[in-house]
C-alpha positions as CSV (number, residue, x, y, z in Angstrom):
1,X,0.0,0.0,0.0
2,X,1.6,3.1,-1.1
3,X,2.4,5.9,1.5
4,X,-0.4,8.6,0.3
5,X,-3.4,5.7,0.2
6,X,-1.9,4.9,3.7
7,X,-3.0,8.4,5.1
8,X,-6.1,8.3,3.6
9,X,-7.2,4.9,4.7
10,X,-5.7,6.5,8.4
11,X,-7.7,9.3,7.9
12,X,-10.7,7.0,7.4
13,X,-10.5,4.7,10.3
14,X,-9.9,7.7,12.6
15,X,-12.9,9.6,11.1
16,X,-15.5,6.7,11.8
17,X,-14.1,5.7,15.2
18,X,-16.5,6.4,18.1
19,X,-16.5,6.0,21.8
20,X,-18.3,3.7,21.8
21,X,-19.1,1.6,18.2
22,X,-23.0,1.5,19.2
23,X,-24.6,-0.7,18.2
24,X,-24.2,-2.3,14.5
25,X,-27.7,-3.1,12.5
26,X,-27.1,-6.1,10.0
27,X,-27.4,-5.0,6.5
28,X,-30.5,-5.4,4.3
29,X,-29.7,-8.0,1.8
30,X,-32.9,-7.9,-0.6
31,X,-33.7,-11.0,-2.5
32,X,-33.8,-9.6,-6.3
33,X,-30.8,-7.6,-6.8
34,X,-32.7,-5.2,-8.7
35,X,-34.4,-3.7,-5.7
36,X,-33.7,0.3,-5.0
37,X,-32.8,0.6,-1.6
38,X,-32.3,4.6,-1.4
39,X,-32.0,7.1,-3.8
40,X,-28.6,8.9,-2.8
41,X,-28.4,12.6,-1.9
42,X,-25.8,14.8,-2.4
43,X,-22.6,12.3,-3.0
44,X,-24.9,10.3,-4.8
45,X,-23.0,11.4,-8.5
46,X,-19.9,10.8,-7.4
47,X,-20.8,7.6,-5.5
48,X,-22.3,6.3,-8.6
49,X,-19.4,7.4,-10.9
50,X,-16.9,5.8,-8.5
51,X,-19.0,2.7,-8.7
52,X,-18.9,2.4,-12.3
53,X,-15.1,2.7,-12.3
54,X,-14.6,0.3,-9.6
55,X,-13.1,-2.4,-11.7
56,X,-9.4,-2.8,-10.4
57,X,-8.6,-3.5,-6.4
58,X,-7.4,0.9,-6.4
59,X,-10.5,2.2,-7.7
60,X,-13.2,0.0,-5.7
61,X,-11.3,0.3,-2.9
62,X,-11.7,4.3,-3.2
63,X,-15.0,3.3,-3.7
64,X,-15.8,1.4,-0.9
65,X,-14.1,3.9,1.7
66,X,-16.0,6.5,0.4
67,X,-19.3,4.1,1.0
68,X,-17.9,3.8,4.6
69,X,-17.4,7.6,5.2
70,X,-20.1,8.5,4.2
71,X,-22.1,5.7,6.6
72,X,-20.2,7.1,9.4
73,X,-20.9,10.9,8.6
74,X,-24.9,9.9,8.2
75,X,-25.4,7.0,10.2
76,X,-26.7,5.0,7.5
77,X,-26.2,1.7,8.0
78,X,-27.5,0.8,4.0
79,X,-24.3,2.6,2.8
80,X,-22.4,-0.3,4.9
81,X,-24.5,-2.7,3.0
82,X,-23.5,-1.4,0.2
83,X,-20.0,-1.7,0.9
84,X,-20.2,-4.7,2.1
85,X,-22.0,-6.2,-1.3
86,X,-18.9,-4.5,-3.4
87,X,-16.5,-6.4,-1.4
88,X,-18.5,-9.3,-1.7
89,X,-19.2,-9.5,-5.3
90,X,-15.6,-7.7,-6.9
91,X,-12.8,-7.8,-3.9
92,X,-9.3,-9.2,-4.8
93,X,-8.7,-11.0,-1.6
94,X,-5.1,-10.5,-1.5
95,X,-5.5,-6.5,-1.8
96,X,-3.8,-4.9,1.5
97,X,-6.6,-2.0,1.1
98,X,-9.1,-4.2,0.1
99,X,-8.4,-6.4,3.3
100,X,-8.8,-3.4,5.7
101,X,-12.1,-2.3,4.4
102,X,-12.9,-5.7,5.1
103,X,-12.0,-5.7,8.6
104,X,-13.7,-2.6,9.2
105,X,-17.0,-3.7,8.1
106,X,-16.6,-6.3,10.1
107,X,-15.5,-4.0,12.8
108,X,-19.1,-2.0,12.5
109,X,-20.8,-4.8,12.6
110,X,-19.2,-6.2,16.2
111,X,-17.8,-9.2,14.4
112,X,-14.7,-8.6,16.4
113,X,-13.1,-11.9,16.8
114,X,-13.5,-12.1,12.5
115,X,-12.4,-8.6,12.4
116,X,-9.1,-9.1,14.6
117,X,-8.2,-12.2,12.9
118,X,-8.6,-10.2,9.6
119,X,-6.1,-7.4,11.1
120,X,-3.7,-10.2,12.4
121,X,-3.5,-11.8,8.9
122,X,-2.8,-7.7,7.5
123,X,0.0,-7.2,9.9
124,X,2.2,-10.1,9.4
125,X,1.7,-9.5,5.7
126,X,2.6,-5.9,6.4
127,X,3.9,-4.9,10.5
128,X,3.9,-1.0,9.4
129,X,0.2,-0.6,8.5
130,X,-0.9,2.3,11.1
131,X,-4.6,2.4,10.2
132,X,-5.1,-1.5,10.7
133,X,-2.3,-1.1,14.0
134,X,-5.1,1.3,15.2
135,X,-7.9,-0.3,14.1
136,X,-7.2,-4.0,15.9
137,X,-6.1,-2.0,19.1
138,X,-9.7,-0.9,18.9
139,X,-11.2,-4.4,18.1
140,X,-8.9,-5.7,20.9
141,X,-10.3,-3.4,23.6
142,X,-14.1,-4.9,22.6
143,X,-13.0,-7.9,23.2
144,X,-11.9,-7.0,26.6
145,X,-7.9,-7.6,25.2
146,X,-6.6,-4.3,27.2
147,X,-2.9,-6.0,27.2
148,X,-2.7,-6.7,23.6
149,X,-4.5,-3.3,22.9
150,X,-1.6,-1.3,25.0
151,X,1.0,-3.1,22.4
152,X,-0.7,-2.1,20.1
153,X,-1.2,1.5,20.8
154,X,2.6,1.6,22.3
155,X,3.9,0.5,18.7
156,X,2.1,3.1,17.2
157,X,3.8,6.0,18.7
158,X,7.1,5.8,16.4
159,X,4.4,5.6,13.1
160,X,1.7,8.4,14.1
161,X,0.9,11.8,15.9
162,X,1.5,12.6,19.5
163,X,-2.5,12.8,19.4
164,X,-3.4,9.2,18.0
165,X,-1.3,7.5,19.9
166,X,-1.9,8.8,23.1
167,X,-5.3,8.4,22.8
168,X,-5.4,4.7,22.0
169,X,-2.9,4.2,25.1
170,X,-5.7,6.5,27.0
171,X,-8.2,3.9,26.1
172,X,-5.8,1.1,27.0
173,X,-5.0,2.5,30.3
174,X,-9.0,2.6,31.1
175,X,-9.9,-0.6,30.2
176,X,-7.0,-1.9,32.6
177,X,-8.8,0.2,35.3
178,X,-6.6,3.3,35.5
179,X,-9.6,5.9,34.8
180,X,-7.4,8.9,36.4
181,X,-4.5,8.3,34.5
182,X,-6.3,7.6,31.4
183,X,-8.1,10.9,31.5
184,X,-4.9,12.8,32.6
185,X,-3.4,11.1,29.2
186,X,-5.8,12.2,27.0
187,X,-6.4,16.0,28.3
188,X,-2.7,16.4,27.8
189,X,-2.4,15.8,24.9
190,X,-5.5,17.7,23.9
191,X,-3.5,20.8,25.3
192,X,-1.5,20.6,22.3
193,X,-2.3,21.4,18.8
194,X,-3.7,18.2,16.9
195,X,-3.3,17.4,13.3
196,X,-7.3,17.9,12.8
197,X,-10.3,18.6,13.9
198,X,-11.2,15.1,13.0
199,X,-9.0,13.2,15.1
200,X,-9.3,16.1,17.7
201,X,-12.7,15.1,17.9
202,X,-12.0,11.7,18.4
203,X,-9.9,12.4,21.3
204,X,-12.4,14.7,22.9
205,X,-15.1,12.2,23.0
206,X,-12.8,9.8,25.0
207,X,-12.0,12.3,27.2
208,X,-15.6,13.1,27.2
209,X,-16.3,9.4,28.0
210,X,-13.9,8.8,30.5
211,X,-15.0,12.2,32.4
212,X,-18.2,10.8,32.6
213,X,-17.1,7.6,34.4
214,X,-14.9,9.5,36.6
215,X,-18.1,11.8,37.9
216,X,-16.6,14.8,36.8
217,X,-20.1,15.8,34.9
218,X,-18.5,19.3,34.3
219,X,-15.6,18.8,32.2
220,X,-17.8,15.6,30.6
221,X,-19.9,18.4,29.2
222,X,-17.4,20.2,27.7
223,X,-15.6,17.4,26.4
224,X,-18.7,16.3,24.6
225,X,-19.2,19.7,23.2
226,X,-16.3,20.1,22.0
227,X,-16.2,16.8,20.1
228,X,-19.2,17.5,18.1
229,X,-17.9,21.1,17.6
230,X,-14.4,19.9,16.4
231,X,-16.5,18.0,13.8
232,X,-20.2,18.6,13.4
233,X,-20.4,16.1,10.9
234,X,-19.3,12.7,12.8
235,X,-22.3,10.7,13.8
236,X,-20.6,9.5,16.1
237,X,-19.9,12.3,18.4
238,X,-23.3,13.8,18.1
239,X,-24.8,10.3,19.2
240,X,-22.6,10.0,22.2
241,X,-23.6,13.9,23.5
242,X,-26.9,13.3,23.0
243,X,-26.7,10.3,25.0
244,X,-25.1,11.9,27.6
245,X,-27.5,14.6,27.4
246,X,-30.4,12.0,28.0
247,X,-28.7,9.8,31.2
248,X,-28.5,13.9,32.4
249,X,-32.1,14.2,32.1
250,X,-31.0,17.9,30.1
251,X,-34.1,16.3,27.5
252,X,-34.2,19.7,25.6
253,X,-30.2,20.1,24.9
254,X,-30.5,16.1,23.9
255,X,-33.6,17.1,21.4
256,X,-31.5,20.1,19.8
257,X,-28.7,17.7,18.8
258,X,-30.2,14.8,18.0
259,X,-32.2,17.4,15.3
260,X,-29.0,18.2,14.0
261,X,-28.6,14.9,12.1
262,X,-31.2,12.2,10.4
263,X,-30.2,8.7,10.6
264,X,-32.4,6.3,13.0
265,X,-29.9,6.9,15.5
266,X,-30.3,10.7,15.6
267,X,-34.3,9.9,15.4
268,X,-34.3,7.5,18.0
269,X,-32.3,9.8,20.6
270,X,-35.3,13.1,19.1
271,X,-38.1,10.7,20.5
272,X,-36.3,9.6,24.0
273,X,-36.0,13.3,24.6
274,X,-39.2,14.1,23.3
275,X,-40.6,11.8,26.0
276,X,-43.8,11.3,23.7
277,X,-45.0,8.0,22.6
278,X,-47.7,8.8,20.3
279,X,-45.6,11.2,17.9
280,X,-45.3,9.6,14.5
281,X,-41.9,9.6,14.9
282,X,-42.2,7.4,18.2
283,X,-45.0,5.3,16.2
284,X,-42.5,4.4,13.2
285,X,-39.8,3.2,15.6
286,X,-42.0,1.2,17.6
287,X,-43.0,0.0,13.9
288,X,-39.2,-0.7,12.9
289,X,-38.8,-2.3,16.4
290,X,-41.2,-4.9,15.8
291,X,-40.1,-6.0,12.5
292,X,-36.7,-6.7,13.9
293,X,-37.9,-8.4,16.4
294,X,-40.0,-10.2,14.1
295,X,-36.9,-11.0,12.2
296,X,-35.1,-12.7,15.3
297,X,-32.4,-9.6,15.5
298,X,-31.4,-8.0,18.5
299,X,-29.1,-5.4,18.2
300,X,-31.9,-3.0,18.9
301,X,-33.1,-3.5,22.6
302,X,-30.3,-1.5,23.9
303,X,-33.0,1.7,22.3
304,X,-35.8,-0.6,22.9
305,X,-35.5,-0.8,26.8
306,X,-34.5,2.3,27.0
307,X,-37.4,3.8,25.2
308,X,-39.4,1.6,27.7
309,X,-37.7,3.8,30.4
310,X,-37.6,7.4,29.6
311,X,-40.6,7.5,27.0
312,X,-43.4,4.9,28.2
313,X,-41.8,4.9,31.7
314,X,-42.5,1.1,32.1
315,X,-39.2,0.4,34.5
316,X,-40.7,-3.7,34.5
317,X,-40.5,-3.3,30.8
318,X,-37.5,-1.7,30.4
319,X,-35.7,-4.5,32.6
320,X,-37.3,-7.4,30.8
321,X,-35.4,-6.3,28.1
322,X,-32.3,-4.6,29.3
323,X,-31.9,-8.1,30.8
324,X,-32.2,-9.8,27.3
325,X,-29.9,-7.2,25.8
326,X,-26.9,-7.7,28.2
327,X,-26.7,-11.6,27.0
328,X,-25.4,-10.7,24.2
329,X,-24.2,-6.8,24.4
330,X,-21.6,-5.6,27.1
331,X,-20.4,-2.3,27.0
332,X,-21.0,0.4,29.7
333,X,-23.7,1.9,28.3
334,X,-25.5,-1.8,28.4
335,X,-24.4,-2.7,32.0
336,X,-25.3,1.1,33.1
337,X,-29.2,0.1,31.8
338,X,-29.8,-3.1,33.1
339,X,-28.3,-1.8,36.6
340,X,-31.0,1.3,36.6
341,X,-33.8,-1.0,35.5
342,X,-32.5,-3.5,38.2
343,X,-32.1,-1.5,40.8
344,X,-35.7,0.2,40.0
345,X,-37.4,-3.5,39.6
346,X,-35.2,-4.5,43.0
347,X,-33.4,-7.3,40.8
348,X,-30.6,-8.2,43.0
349,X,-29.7,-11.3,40.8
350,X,-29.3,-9.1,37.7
351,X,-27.2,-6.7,39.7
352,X,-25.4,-9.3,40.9
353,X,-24.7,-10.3,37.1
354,X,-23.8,-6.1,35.8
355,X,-21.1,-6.6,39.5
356,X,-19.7,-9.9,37.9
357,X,-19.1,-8.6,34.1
358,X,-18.0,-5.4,35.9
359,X,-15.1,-7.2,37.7
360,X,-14.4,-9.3,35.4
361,X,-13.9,-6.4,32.1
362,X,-11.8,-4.3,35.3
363,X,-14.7,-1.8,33.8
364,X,-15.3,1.2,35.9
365,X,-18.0,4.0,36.4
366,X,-19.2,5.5,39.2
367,X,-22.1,5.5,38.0
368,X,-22.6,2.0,38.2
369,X,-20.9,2.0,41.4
370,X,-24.1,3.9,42.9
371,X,-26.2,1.4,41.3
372,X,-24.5,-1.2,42.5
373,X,-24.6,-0.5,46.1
374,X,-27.5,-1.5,46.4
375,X,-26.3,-4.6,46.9
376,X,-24.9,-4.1,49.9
């Protein structure tokens, strides 16, 4: 892989990174082929014309990325579809580029044991690829592999900015345990000048994150804030601050940012804070909901319980399935649910569970801390 694709495949992973992945909806796969899943907006002539030209590994790979931007700038998950269905239909599997796209849709989708093994297979082909360095140090800390993700990050620090790598040890450091010394990574280095707003961003919203766990609501404010005003365009960072927003009960700040995007995601967090059920926004989710469901897929109870508990304000509900979600989904924001809804419901054998993963993953919050006293 030649030096400038390099940066721009960096450039890529680091501009679709969140805090926190979210959670990844599987892509539609229609039955005829023929079937017109969206009509494209604004990139849509260049998307096209990149599509037609995507015959060698160089050109559909620049097609593909571009598919995978623009998914993490709108929060369209069919643009990841579509990505996924050029890979499958024209990829040369030996492509280095090709190869990383790979593992990053496979990344979105939480397939992270396929994803790492994808990045391993990368490396020892080629040990100086930063974006997949980066990118498996990532996969690595969602599959609760802090060592492996410190080596990671550490061998990074000769290859990339001050900014990216400090960061990823940041993250490393906090999913050993070390919040304070996570936190006090990453605001130093955000004292400095970074190389963009983009990866600025990025480094924001850990900080943001890892404010948050620390109880230090003030500076997680202004962390958040200033990762969706680094880059107003990421997805990611405007999900995360509305989140935050929401757990904050601030419903009217969550509704203003969550308007300032249009993917499910952003429509989702405009009805929690909306806090009306019979909005035909709310009705249409609740619509979507069900066909999942329908369809045996899960990965949208994490929003299902929690519209449960800040929109219907069912907390029995809620828990029923926040309890089903955290069999298969176990990040913070999944543990910090099901121990409200538990603790609410007086649960003590699904706290008891949220304490267990919570020693186990070294993961720590004091939020969930309060929850989990009531255990005591």
């Amino acid at each position: 892989m030649s030096t400038r694709i390099r940066n721009v495949v960096f450039c890529t992973v680091i501009a679709v990174f969140g805090m926190d992945a979210g959670a990844a909806v599987p892509a539609y796969r229609p039955q005829n082929p023929q079937t017109v899943l969206l009509h494209l907006g604004d990139a849509g002539g260049q998307l096209e014309q990149w599509r037609r030209s995507a015959r060698d590994p160089q050109s559909l790979a620049g097609y593909v990325r571009a598919l995978i931007k623009t998914a993490g700038r709108t929060g369209d998950e069919r643009y990841y579809g579509y990505a996924e269905q050029a890979l499958r239909t024209q990829a040369a599997p030996n492509d280095l580029e090709l190869q990383l796209l790979q593992a990053q849709l496979l990344q979105h989708r939480h397939q992270f044991a396929a994803a790492e093994s994808e990045l391993s297979a990368l490396l020892d082909r080629d040990p100086h690829d930063r974006a997949a360095r980066l990118m498996r140090a990532q996969v690595r800390l969602h599959l609760k592999q802090p060592d492996a993700a410190m080596r990671d990050c550490v061998a990074l620090m000769p290859v990339v900015d001050i900014a990216t790598a400090t960061t990823c040890i940041a993250q490393a450091r906090a999913a050993l345990g070390d919040l304070t010394h996570a936190y006090a990574l990453v605001t130093a280095t955000l004292r400095s000048p970074s190389p963009d707003a983009v990866r600025a961003s990025w480094s924001s919203g850990v900080a943001a994150e890892l404010a948050a766990r620390l109880g230090d609501n003030a500076a997680a404010e202004r962390w958040f804030n200033a990762a969706n005003r680094l880059d107003p365009e990421s997805h990611f960072a405007r999900v995360s601050y509305a989140d935050w927003l929401l757990w904050q009960g601030d419903n009217r700040r969550a509704l203003q940012i969550a308007n300032n995007g249009k993917s499910i995601a952003d429509r989702t967090r405009a009805v929690l804070a909306a806090r009306s059920a019979n909005s035909d926004a709310a009705r249409t989710l609740q619509l979507l909901w069900r066909e999942a469901s329908a369809r045996g897929e899960r990965d949208h109870l994490r929003d299902l319980a929690r519209f449960h508990w800040f929109v219907l304000r069912d907390a029995r509900g809620a828990h029923a399935i926040a309890l089903d979600n955290f069999r298969n989904h176990r990040e913070g924001e999944d543990a910090l649910l099901l121990a409200q809804t538990a603790r609410a419901t007086k649960d003590r054998a699904a706290l008891m569970q949220v304490f267990r993963w919570q020693q186990d993953s070294r993961y720590r919050d004091v939020r969930l801390d309060h929850l989990l006293r009531a255990l005591a």
